[in-house]
LUMSEZA-134053 format. One record per residue (C-alpha): residue number from 1; chain; x, y, z. Coordinates in nm, 2 decimals. Last residue first. Layout:
pt i = NUM&ch = A&x = X&y = Y&z = Z
...
END
This chain:
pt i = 279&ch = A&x = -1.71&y = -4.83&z = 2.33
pt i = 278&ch = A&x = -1.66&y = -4.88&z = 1.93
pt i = 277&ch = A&x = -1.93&y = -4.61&z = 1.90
pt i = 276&ch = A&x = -1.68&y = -4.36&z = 2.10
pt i = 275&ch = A&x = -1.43&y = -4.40&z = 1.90
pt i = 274&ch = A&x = -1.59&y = -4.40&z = 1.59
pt i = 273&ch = A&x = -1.74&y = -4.03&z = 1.70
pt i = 272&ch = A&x = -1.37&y = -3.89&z = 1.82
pt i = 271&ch = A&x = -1.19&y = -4.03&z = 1.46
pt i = 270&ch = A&x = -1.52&y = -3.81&z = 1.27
pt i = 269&ch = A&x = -1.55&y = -3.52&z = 1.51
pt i = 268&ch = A&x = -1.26&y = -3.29&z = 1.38
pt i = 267&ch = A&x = -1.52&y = -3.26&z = 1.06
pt i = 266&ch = A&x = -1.83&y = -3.17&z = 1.28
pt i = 265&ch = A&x = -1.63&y = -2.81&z = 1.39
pt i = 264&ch = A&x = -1.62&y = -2.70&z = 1.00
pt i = 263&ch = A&x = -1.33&y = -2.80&z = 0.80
pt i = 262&ch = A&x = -1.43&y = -2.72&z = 0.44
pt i = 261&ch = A&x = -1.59&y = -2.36&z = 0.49
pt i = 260&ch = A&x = -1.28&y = -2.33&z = 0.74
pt i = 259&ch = A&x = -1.04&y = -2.38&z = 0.42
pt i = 258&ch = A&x = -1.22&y = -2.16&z = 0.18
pt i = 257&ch = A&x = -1.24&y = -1.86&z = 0.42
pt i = 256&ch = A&x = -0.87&y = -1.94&z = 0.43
pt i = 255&ch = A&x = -0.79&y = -1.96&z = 0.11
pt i = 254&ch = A&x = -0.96&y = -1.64&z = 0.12
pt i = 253&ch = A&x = -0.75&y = -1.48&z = 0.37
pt i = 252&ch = A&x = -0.43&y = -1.58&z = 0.19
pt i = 251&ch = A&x = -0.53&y = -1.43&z = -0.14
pt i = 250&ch = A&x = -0.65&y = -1.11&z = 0.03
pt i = 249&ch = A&x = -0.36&y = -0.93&z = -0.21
pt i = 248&ch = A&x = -0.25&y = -0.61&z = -0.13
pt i = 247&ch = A&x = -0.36&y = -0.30&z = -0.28
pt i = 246&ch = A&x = -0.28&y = -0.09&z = -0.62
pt i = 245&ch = A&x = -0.62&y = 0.06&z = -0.73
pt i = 244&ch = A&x = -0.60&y = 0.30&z = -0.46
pt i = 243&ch = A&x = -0.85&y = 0.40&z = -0.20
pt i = 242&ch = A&x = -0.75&y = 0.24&z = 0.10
pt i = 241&ch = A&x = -0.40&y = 0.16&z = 0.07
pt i = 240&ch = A&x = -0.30&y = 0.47&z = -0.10
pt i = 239&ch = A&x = 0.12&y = 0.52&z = -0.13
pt i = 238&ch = A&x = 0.10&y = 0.27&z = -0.45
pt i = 237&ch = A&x = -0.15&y = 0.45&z = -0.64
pt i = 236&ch = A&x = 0.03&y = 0.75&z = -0.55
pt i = 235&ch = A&x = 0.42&y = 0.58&z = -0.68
pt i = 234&ch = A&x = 0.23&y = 0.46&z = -0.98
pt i = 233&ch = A&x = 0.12&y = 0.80&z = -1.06
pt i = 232&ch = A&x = 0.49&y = 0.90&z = -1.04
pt i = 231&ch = A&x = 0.59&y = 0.70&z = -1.30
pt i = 230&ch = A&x = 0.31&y = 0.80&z = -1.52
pt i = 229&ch = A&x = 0.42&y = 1.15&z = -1.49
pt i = 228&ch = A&x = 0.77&y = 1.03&z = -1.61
pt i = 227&ch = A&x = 0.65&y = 0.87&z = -1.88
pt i = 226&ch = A&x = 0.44&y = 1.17&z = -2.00
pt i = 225&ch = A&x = 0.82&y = 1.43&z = -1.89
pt i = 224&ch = A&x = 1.00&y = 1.19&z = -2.10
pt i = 223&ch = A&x = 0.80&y = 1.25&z = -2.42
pt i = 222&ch = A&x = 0.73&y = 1.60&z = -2.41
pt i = 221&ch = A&x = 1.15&y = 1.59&z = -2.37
pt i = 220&ch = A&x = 1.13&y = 1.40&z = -2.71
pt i = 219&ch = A&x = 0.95&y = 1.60&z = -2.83
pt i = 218&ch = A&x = 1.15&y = 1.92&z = -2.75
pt i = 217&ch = A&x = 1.44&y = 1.68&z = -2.86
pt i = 216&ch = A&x = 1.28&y = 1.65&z = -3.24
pt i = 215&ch = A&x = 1.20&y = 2.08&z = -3.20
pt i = 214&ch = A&x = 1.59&y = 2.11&z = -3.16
pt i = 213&ch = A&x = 1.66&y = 2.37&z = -2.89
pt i = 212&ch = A&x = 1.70&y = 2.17&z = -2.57
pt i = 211&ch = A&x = 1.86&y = 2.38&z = -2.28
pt i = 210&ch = A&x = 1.64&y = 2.58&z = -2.13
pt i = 209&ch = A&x = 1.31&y = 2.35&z = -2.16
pt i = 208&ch = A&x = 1.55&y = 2.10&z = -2.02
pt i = 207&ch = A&x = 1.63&y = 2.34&z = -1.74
pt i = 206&ch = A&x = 1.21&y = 2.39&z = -1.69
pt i = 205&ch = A&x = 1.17&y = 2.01&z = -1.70
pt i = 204&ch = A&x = 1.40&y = 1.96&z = -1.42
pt i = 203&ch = A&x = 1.32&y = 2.18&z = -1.19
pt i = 202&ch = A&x = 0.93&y = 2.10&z = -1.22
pt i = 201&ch = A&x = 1.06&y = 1.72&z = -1.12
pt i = 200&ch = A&x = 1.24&y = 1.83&z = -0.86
pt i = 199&ch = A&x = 0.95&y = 2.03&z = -0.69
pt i = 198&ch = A&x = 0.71&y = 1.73&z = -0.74
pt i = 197&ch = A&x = 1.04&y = 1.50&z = -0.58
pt i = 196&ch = A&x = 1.07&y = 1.78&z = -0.29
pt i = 195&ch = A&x = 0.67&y = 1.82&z = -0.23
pt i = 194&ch = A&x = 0.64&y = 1.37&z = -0.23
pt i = 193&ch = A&x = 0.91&y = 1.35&z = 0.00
pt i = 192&ch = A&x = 0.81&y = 1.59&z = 0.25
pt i = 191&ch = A&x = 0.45&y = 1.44&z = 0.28
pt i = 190&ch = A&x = 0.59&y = 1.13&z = 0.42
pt i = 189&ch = A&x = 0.53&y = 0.83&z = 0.26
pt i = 188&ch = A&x = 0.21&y = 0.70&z = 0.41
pt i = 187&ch = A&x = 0.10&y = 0.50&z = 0.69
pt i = 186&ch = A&x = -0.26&y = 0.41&z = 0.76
pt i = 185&ch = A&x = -0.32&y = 0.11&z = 0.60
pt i = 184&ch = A&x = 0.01&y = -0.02&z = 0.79
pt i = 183&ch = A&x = -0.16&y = 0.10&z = 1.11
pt i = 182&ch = A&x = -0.49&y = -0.14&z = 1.07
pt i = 181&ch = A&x = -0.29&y = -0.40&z = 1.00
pt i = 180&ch = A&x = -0.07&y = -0.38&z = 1.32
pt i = 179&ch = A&x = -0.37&y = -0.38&z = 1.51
pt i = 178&ch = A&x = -0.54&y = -0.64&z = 1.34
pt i = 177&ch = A&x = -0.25&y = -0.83&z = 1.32
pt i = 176&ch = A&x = -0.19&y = -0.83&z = 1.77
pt i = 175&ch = A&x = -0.52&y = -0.91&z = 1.77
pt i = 174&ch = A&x = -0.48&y = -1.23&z = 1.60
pt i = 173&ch = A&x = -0.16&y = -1.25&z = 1.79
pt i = 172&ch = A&x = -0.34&y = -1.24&z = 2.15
pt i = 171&ch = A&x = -0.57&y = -1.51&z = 2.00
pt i = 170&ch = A&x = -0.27&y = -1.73&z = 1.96
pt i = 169&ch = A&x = -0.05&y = -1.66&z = 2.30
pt i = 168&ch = A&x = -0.43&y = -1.70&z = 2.48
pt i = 167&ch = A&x = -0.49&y = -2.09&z = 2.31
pt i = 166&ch = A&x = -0.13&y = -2.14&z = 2.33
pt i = 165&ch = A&x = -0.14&y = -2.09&z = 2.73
pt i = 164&ch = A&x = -0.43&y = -2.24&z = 2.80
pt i = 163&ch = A&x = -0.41&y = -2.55&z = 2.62
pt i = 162&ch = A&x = -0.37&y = -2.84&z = 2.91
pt i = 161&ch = A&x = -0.76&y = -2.96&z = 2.86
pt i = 160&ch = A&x = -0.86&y = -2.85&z = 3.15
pt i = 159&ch = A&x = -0.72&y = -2.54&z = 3.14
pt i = 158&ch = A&x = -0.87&y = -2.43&z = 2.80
pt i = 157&ch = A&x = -1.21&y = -2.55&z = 2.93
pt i = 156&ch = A&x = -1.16&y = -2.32&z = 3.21
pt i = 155&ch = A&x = -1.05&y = -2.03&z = 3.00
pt i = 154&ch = A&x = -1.32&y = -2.11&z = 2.74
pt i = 153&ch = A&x = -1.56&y = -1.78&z = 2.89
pt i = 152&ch = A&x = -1.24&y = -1.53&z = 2.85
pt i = 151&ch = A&x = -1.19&y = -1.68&z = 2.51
pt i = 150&ch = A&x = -1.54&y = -1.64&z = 2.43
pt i = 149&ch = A&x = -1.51&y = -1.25&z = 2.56
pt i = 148&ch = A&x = -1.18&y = -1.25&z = 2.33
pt i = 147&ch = A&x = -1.42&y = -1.31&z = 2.05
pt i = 146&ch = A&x = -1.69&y = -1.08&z = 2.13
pt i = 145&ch = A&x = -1.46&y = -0.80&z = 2.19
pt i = 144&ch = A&x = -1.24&y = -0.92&z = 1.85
pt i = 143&ch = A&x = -1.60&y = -0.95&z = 1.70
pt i = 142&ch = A&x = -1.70&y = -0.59&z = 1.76
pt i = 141&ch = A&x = -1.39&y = -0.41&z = 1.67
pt i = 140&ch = A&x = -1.48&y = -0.56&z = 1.34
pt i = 139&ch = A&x = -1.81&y = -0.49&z = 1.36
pt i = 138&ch = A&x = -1.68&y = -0.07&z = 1.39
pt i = 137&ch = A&x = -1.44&y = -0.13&z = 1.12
pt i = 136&ch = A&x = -1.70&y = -0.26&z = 0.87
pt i = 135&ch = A&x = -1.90&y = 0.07&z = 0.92
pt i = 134&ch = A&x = -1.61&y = 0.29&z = 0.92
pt i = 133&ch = A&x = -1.51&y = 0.17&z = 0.59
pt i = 132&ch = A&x = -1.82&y = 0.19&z = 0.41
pt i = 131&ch = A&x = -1.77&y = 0.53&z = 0.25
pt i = 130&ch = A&x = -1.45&y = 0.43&z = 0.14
pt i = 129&ch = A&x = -1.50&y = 0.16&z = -0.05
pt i = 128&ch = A&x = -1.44&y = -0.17&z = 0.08
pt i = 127&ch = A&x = -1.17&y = -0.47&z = -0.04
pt i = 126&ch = A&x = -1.01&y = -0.45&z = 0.25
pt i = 125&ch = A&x = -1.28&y = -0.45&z = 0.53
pt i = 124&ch = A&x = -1.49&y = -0.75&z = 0.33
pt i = 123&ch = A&x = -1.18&y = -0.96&z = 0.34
pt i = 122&ch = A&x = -1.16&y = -0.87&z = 0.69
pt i = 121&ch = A&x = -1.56&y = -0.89&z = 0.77
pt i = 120&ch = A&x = -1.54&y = -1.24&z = 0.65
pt i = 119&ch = A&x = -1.24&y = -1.34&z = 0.88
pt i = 118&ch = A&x = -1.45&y = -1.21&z = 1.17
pt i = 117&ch = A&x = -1.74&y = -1.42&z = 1.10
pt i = 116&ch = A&x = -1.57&y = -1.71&z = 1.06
pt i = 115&ch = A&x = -1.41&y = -1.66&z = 1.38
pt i = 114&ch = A&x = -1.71&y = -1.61&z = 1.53
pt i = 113&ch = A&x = -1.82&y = -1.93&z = 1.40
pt i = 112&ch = A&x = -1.49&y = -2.12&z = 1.50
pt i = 111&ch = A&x = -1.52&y = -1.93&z = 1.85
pt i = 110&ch = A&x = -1.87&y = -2.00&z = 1.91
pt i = 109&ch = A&x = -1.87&y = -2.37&z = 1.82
pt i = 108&ch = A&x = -1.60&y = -2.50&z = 2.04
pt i = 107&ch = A&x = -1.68&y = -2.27&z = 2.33
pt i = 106&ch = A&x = -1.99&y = -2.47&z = 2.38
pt i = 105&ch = A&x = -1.86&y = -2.72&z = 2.37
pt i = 104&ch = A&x = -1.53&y = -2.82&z = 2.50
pt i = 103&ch = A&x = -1.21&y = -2.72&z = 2.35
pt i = 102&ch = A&x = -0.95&y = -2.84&z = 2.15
pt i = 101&ch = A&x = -1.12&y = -2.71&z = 1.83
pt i = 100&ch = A&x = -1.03&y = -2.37&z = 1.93
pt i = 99&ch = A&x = -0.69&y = -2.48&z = 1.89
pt i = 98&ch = A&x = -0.73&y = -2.54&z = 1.49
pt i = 97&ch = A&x = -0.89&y = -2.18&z = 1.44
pt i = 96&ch = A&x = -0.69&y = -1.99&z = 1.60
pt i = 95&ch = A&x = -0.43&y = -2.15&z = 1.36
pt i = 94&ch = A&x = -0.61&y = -2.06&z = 1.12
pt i = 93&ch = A&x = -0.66&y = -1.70&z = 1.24
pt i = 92&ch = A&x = -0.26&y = -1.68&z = 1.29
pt i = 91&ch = A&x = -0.20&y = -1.84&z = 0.98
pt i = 90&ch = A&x = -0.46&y = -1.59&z = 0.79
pt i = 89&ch = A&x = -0.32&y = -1.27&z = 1.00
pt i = 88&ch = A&x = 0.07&y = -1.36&z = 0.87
pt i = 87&ch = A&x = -0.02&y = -1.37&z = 0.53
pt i = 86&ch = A&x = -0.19&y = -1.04&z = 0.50
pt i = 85&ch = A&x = 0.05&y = -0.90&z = 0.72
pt i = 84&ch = A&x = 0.30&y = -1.01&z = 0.42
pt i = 83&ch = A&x = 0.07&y = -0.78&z = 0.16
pt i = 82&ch = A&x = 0.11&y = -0.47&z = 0.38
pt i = 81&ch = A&x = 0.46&y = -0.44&z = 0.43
pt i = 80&ch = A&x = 0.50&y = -0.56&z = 0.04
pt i = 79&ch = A&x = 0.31&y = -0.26&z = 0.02
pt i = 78&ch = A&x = 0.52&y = -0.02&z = 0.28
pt i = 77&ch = A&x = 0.80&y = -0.17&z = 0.09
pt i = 76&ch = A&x = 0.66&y = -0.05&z = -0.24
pt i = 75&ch = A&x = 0.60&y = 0.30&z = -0.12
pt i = 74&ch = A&x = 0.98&y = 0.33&z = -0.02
pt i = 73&ch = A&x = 1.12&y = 0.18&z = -0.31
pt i = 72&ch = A&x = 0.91&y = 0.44&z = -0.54
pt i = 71&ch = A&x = 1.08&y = 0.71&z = -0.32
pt i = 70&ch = A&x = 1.39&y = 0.60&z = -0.38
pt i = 69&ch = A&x = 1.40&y = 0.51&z = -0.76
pt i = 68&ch = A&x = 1.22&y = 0.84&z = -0.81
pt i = 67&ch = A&x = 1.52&y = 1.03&z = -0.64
pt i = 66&ch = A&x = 1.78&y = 0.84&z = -0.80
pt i = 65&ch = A&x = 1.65&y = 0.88&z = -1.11
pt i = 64&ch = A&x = 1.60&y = 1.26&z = -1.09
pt i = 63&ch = A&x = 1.95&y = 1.26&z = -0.98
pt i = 62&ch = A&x = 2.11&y = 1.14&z = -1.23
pt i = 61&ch = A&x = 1.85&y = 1.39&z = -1.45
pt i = 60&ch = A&x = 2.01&y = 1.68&z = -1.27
pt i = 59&ch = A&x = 2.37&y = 1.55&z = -1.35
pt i = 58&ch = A&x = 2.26&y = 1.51&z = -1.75
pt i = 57&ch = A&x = 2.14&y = 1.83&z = -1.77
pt i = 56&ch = A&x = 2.42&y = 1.99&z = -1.54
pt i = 55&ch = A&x = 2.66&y = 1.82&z = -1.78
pt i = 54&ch = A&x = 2.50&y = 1.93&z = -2.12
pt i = 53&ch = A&x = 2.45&y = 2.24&z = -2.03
pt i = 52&ch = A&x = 2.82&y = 2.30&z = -1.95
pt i = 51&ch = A&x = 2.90&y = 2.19&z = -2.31
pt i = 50&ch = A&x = 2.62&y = 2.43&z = -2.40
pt i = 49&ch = A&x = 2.79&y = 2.68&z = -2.27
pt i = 48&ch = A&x = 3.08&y = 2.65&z = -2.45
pt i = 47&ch = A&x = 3.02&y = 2.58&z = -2.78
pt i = 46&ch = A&x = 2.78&y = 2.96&z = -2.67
pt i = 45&ch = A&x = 3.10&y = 3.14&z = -2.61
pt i = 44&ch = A&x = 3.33&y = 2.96&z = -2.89
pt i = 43&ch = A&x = 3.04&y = 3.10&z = -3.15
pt i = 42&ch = A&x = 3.02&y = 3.46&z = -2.98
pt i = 41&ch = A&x = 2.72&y = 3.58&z = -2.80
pt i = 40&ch = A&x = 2.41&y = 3.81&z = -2.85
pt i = 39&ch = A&x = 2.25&y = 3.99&z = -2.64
pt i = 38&ch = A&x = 1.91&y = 4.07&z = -2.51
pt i = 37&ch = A&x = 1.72&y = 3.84&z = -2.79
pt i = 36&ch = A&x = 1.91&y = 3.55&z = -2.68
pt i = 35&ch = A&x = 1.81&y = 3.61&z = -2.35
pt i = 34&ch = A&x = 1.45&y = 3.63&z = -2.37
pt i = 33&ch = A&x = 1.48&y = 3.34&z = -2.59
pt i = 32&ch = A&x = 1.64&y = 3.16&z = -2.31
pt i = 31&ch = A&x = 1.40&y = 3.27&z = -2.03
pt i = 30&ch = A&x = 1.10&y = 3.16&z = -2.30
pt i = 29&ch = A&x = 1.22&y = 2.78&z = -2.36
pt i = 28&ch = A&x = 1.27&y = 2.75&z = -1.96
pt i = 27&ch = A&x = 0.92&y = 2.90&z = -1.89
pt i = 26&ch = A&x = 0.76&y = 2.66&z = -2.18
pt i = 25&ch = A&x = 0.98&y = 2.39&z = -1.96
pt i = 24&ch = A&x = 0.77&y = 2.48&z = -1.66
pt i = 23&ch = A&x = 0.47&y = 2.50&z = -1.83
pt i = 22&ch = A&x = 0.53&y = 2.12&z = -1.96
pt i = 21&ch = A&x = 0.62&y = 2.03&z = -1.61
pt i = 20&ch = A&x = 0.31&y = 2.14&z = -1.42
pt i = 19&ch = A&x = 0.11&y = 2.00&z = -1.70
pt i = 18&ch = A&x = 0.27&y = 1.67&z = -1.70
pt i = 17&ch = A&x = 0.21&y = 1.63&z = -1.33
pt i = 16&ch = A&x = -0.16&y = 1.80&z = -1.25
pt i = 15&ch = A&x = -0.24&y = 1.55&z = -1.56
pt i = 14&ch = A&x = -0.11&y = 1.22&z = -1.42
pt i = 13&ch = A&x = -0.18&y = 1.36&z = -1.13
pt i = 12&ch = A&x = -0.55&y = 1.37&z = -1.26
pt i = 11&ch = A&x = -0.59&y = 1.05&z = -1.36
pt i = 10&ch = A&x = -0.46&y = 0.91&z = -1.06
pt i = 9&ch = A&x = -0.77&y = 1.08&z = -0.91
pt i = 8&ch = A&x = -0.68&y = 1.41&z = -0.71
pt i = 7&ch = A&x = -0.75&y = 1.46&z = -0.33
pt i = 6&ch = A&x = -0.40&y = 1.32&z = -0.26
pt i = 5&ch = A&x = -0.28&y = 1.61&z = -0.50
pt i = 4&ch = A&x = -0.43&y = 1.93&z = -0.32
pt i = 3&ch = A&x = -0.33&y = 1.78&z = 0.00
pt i = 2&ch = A&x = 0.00&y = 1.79&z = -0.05
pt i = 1&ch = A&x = -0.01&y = 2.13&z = -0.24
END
């Protein structure tokens, strides 16, 4: 069932959602005509049971809030999860950036250009469809090999110039993110979740198809169990990093781009340069 609904387009939970609960509450309405028609009960008897009715209706649908309050929590922190590692791998690549410009040349140039390159293929990497995923993630894995290989070459620059241990501590964090990016795209609510609030959900609708009798509350009810599909759509969009419409902001990695397009390795040269021509 899992599976069934991750294949389906938002559109079609949407769908897969109402329609599951609108034939459950069409079972509800039949059982209680089926049993109106199999006996038939005093005045005080059915007062009665509709004043229990109303209480397990409005204790199911308690929980029903609760429920899709918590699980729509939990797919929004694993976004806001997402969105802040967005952050965090811009200042760590900018500052990356900075400290390579410490160094002597060549190992200047070829870490700030392949860390250009590398923060391309990121804002590329989130922002691609599924069928070219694997093919930005392999030249992503690439340029961190490439780019700790330039770090490994700039060790004895790095030394020289006092800066080996931030230089290491901040490229080890750059692929520290990528790391810890890559498995925050990859976690999901957990399966169990999804089944029990589905199952609920179906519950629910089939004892208000039970209960309600007036044709304005069946509408009502029709009208409840559309926002409530809609609610839950919004949870799935939410609980699909790669292929949902809801994803995390690259805002911070394109300020970025925007910033080392502006600063490249020339522009720490411009104090150094009328130094040197005053000598």
């Amino acid at each position: 069932m899992i599976q069934w609904l991750s294949g389906l387009s938002l559109t079609g939970i949407v769908l897969a959602v109402l329609g599951s609960m609108l034939l459950a509450a069409l079972a509800g309405y039949a059982l209680k005509s089926w049993e109106r028609r199999r006996a038939r009960r005093r005045d005080e008897e059915t007062e009665w049971s509709s004043s229990q009715e109303s209480y397990l209706v409005g204790s199911m649908l308690g929980l029903l809030a609760l429920l899709l309050a918590f699980s729509f929590s939990m797919a929004l922190g694993r976004y806001e999860e997402r969105r802040h590692l967005v952050t965090q791998e811009a200042n760590a690549i900018g500052t990356a950036y900075l400290r390579s410009q410490l160094l002597d040349e060549p190992h200047r140039t070829r870490l700030s250009v392949l860390l250009v390159q590398y923060t391309d293929n990121r804002i590329a990497l989130a922002a691609a469809p599924s069928d070219q995923t694997e093919r930005l993630l392999s030249r992503n894995d690439r340029l961190l090999t490439d780019i700790w290989s330039a770090v490994v070459a700039a060790r004895d620059s790095a030394l020289a110039r006092g800066i080996s241990t931030p230089l290491l501590m901040t490229f080890n964090e750059v692929i520290d993110l990528d790391t810890e990016r890559k498995v925050a795209r990859t976690v999901r609510m957990p399966a169990e979740v999804l089944l029990f609030l589905y199952g609920f959900l179906v519950l629910t609708a089939a004892v208000l198809g039970y209960v309600l009798e007036e044709r304005r509350s069946r509408l009502g009810a029709g009208v409840l169990f559309l926002l409530l599909s809609l609610y839950v759509s919004i949870i799935a969009d939410l609980n699909r990093p790669i292929s949902g419409n809801i994803r995390e902001s690259q805002e911070p990695m394109k300020m970025l781009r925007r910033s080392l397009a502006a600063q490249p390795p020339a522009a720490f040269d411009q104090f150094r340069t009328g130094e040197a021509g005053a000598r």
